[in-house]
N, C-alpha and C positions, 0 to 999 in steps of 0.2 A: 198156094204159097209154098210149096212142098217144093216148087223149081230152085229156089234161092238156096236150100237149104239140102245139101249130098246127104244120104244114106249112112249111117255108120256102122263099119264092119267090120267083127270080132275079130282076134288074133286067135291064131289055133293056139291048144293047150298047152302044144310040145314046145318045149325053150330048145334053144340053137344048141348043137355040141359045143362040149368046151366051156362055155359059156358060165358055169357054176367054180369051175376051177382056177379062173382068171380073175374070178371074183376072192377067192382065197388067198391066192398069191398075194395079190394087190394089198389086203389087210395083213400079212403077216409081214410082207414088205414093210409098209406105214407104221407097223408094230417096232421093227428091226431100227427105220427112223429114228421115232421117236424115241426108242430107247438110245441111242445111240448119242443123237443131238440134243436130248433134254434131261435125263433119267439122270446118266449116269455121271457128267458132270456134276451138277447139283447136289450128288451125292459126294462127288469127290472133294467139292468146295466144304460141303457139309463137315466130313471130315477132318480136314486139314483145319477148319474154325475150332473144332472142339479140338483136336490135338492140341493148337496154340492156346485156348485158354487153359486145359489143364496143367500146360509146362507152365505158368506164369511162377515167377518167382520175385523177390524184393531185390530191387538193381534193374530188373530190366527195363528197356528204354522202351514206348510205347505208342501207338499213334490208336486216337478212338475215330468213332465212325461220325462224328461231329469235326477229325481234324485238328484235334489238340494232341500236342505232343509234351509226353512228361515222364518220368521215372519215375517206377513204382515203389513207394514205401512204406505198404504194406497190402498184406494178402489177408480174406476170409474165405468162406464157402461163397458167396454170394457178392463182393463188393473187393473192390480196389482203392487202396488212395493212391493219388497220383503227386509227385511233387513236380506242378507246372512253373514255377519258378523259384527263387531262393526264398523260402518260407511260407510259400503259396500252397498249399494243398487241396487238391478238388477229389469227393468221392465218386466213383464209377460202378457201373454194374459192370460183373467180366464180360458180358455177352457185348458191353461197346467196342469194345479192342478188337479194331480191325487188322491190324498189324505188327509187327515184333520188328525194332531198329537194332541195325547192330553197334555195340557199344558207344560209345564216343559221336553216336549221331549229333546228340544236343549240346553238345562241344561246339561239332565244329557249323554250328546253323547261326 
């Protein structure tokens, strides 16, 4: 039965030149990527979230991440009240505020 079935025959020890080096490249390249295309974005997004929540202040016009827009009237460490319409008030955590409107947005909507 030995005819069906070829011989199997080791690889010598020695690896090809080159061959360790191109493997380096390759990963510091993928390295360079990812940093590039995922890292440092995300970070930059990061950022710019926490700058906007720390400026919040009482007047500003606001959009949350659910999409509701309203002017804030009042600020704590931790929570926002929003005034979403005349007499209407909803409280928010700062981390929902996705956005900062400039003035007179909800004027003229």
């Amino acid at each position: 039965m030995s005819f069906f079935i070829s011989d199997a025959m080791a690889q010598s020890a020695t690896a090809p030149a080159g061959g360790a080096g191109f493997e380096w490249i390759f990963l510091v390249g993928f390295l360079v990527i990812f940093y590039l295309m995922i890292w440092r974005p995300q970070a930059k997004r990061a950022k710019e979230h926490k700058n906007l929540i720390g400026g919040l202040s009482v007047g500003d016009e606001v959009v949350t991440g659910g999409g509701i827009l309203g002017k804030i009237k009042k600020v704590t460490d931790e929570f926002i009240v929003l005034e979403v319409a005349d007499g209407q008030e909803l409280k928010f955590q700062k981390g929902s505020v996705v956005a900062a409107l400039p003035k007179g947005t909800l004027k003229a909507i």
